[in-house]
TILO-162171 format. One record per residue (C-alpha): residue number from 1; residue in one letter; x, y, z. Coordinates in Angstrom, 1 decimal, padded with zeros to 4 digits, always signed. Example, Ala and Ser with C-alpha at 12.3 -4.5 7.8 and 13.67 -1.06 7.14 Angstrom:
% residues 2
[1; A; [+012.3; -004.5; +007.8]]
[2; S; [+013.7; -001.1; +007.1]]
***
This chain:
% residues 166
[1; X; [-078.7; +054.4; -046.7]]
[2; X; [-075.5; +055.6; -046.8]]
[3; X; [-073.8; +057.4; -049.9]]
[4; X; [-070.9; +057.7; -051.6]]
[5; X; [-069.1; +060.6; -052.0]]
[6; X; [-065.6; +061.5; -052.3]]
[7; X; [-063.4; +061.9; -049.1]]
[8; X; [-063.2; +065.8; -049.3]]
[9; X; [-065.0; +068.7; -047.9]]
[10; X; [-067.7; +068.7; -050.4]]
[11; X; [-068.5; +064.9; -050.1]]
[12; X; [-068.8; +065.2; -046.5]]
[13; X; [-070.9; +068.3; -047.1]]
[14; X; [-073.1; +066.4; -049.5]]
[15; X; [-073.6; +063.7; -046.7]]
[16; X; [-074.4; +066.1; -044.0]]
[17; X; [-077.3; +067.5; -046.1]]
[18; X; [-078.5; +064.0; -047.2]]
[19; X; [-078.4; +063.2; -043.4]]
[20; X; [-080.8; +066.6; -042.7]]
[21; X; [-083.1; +065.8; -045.9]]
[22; X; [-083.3; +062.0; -044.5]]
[23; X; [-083.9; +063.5; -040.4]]
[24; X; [-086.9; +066.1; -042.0]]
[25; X; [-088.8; +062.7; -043.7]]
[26; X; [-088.1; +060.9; -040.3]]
[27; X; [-089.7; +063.3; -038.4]]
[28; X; [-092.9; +063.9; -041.0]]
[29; X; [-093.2; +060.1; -040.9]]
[30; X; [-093.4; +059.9; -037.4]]
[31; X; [-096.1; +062.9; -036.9]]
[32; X; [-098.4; +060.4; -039.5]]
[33; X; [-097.7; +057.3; -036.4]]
[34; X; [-099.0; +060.0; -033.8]]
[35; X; [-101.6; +061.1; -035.6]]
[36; X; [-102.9; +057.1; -036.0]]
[37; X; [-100.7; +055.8; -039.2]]
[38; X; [-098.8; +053.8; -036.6]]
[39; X; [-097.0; +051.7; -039.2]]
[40; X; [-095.2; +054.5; -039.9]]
[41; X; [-092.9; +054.2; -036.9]]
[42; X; [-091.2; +051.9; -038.0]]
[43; X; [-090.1; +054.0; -041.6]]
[44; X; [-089.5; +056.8; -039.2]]
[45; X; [-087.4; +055.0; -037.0]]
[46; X; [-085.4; +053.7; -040.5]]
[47; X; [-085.0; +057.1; -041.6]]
[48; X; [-083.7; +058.2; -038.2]]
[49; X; [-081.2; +055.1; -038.2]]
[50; X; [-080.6; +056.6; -042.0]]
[51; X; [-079.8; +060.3; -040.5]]
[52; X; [-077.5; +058.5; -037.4]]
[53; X; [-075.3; +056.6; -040.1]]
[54; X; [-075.3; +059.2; -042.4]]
[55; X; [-074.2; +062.1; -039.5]]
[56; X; [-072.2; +059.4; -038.0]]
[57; X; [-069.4; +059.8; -041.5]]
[58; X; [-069.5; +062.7; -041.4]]
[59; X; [-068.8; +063.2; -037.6]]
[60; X; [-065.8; +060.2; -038.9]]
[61; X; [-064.4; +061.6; -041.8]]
[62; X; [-064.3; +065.0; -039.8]]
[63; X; [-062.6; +062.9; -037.2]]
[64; X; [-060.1; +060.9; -039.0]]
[65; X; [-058.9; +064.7; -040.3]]
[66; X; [-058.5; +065.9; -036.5]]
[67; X; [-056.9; +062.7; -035.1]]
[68; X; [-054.3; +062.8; -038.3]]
[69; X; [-053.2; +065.9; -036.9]]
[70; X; [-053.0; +064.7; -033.6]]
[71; X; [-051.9; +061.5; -033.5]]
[72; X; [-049.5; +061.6; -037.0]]
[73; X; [-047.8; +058.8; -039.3]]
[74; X; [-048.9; +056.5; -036.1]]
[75; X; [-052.9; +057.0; -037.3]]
[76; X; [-053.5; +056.2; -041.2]]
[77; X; [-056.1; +054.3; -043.4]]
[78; X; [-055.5; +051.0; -044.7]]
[79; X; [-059.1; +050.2; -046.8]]
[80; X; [-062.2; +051.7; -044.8]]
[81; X; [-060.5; +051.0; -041.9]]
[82; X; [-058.7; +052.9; -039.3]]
[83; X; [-055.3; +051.9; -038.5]]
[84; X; [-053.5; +052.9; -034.9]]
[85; X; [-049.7; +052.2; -034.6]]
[86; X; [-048.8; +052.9; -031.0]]
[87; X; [-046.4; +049.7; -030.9]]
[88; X; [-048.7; +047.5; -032.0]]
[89; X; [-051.7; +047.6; -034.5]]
[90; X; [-055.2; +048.4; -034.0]]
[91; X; [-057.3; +048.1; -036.6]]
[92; X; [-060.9; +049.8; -036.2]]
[93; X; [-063.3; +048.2; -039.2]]
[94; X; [-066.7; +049.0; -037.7]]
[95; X; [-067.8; +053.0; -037.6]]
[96; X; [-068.9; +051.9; -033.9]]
[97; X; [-065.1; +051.2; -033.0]]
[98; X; [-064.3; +053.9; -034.9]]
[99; X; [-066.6; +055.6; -033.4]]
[100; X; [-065.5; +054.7; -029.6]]
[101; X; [-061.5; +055.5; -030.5]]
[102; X; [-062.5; +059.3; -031.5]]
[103; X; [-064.4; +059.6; -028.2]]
[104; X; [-061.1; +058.3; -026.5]]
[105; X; [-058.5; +060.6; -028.4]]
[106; X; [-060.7; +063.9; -029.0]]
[107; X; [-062.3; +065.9; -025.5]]
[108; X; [-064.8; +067.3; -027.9]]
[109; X; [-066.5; +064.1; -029.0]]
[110; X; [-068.7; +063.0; -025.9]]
[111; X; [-069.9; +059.5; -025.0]]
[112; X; [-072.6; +060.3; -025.7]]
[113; X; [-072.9; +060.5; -029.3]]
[114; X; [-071.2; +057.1; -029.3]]
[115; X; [-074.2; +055.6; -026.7]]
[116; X; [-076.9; +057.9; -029.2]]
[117; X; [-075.1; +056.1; -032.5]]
[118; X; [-075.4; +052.1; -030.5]]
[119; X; [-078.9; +052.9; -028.8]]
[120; X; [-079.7; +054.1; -032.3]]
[121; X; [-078.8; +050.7; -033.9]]
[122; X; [-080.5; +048.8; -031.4]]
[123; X; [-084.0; +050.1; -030.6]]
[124; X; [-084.7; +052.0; -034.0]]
[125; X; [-082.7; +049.7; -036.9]]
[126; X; [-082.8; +046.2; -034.9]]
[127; X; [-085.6; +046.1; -032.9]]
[128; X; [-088.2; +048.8; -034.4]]
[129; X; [-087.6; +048.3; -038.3]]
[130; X; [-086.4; +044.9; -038.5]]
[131; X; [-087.9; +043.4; -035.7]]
[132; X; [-091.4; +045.0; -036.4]]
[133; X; [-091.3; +046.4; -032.2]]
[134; X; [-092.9; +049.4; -031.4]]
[135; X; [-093.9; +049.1; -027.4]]
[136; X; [-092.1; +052.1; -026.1]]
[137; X; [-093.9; +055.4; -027.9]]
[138; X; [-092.0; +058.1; -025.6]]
[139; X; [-088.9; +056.1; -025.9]]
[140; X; [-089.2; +056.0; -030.2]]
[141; X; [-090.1; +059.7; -030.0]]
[142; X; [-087.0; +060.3; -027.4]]
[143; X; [-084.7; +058.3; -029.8]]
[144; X; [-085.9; +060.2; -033.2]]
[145; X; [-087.0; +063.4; -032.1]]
[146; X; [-084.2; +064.3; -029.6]]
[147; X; [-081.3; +061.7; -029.7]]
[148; X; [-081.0; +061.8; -033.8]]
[149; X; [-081.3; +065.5; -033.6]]
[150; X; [-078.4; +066.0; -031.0]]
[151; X; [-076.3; +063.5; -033.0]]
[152; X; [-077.0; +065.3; -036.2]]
[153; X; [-076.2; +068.9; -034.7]]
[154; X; [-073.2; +067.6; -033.6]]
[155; X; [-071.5; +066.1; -036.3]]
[156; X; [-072.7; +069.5; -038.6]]
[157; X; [-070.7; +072.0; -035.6]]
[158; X; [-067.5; +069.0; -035.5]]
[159; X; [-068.1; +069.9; -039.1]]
[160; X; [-068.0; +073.1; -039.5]]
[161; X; [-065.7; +073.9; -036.6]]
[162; X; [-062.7; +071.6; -038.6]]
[163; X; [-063.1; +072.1; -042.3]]
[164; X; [-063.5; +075.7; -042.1]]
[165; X; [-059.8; +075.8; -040.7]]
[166; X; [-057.3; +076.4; -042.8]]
***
């Protein structure tokens, strides 16, 4: 579900409102399950695992531009991955890793969003749309009404806070 766009601040504009377009059909999708259409859960849950991958580059690129800054000629890209030169490489492939190193080098990006981004994978991607498991109600509604929302909200402010600066 993720899209391509150039590595710039309009691209990562362009995914930030994909990810809220994507969130808004997650959460009408999952009003139809309460209201009886239970199979929809589980499109609801994809869409919210859309909106988490989607905020989640954006949150990434935003990032990659702060920890540049930060960390220098020791931080750079090699591919789609992340590469940290503190003596010896470390090369972050997965946006999970990636993910995990911007928690640990930036105080504004909370655990958290990295625990929302893997709980997210798990319960709506693994075990709700692929795995066809829908036991917990209040814990799908948790994960796509709150968690995705806070994860979302985030990675717009990180946004907004870093490209805007000159």
């Amino acid at each position: 579900m993720k899209t391509k766009k150039p590595n710039n601040k309009k691209g990562t504009l362009d995914i930030l409102n994909h990810a809220k377009e994507i969130y808004k059909m997650a959460i009408e999708e999952f009003k139809e399950a309460k209201n009886g259409n239970w199979n929809k859960v589980m499109d609801s849950a994809e869409k919210a695992w859309g909106t988490t991958t989607n905020a989640c580059e954006v949150l990434l690129r935003t990032g990659f531009k702060v920890l540049k800054k930060k960390l220098g000629k020791s931080f750079y890209l090699r591919g789609r991955s992340w590469i940290y030169n503190n003596g010896q490489e470390n090369k972050m492939f997965f946006d999970y890793d990636k993910l995990d190193f911007l928690v640990l080098n930036n105080e504004e990006v909370k655990i958290d969003y990295h625990h929302i981004y893997l709980q997210n994978m798990t319960s709506l991607h693994g075990d709700c749309f692929y795995d066809g498991f829908t036991g917990n109600k209040q814990k799908l509604e948790q994960l796509i009404r709150v968690d995705t929302k806070k994860f979302l909200d985030f990675s717009e402010e990180f946004f907004n806070k870093h490209f805007n600066k000159p």
